[in-house]
C-alpha positions in Angstrom: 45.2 9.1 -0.7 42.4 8.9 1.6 39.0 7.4 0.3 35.4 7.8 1.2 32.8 4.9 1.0 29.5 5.0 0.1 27.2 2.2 -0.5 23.4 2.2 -1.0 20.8 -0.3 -1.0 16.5 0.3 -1.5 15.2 -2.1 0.1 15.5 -4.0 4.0 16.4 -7.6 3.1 18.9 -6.1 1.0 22.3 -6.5 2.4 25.0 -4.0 2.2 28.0 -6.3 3.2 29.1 -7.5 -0.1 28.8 -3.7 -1.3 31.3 -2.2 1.6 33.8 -5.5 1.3 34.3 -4.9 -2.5 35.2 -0.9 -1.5 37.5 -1.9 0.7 39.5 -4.6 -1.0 39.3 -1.8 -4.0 40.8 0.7 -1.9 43.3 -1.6 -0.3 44.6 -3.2 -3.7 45.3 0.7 -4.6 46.9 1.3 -1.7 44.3 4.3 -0.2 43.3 4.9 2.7 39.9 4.6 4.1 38.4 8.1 5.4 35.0 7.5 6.2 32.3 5.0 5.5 28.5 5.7 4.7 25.8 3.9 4.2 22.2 4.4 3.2 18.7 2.1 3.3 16.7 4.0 1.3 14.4 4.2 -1.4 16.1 6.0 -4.6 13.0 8.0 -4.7 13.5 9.9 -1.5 15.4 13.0 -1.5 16.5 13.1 1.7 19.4 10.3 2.2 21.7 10.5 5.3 24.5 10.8 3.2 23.7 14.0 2.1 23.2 15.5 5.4 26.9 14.1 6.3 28.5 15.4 2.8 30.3 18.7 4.8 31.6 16.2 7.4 33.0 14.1 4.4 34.9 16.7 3.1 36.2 18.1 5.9 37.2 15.1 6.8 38.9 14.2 3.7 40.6 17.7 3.2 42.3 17.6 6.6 43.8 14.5 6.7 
């Protein structure tokens, strides 16, 4: 199985290291794959987030492998 990570933070002197290293050793202790990473610095408020924009990629992605 191949797995897509996603990890968000709101504000700059947040840190989105200790989100992506817990997805990976989750992924790795199940025995996946990694696909694809993602990451957003945004505000929850906005409705635009880069991951969104890259969500057809994802699944392409994810379906041909």
């Amino acid at each position: 199985m191949r797995a897509a990570l996603y990890v968000r933070v709101s504000t700059l002197d947040q840190n989105l290291d200790n989100q992506l290293d817990d997805l990976r050793k989750y992924v790795e202790r199940r025995g996946w794959r990694e696909a694809v990473e993602y990451a957003d610095r945004a505000s929850g408020a906005k409705d635009s987030r880069p991951f969104k924009r890259h969500a057809a990629t994802l699944n392409r992605c994810l379906l041909e492998s």
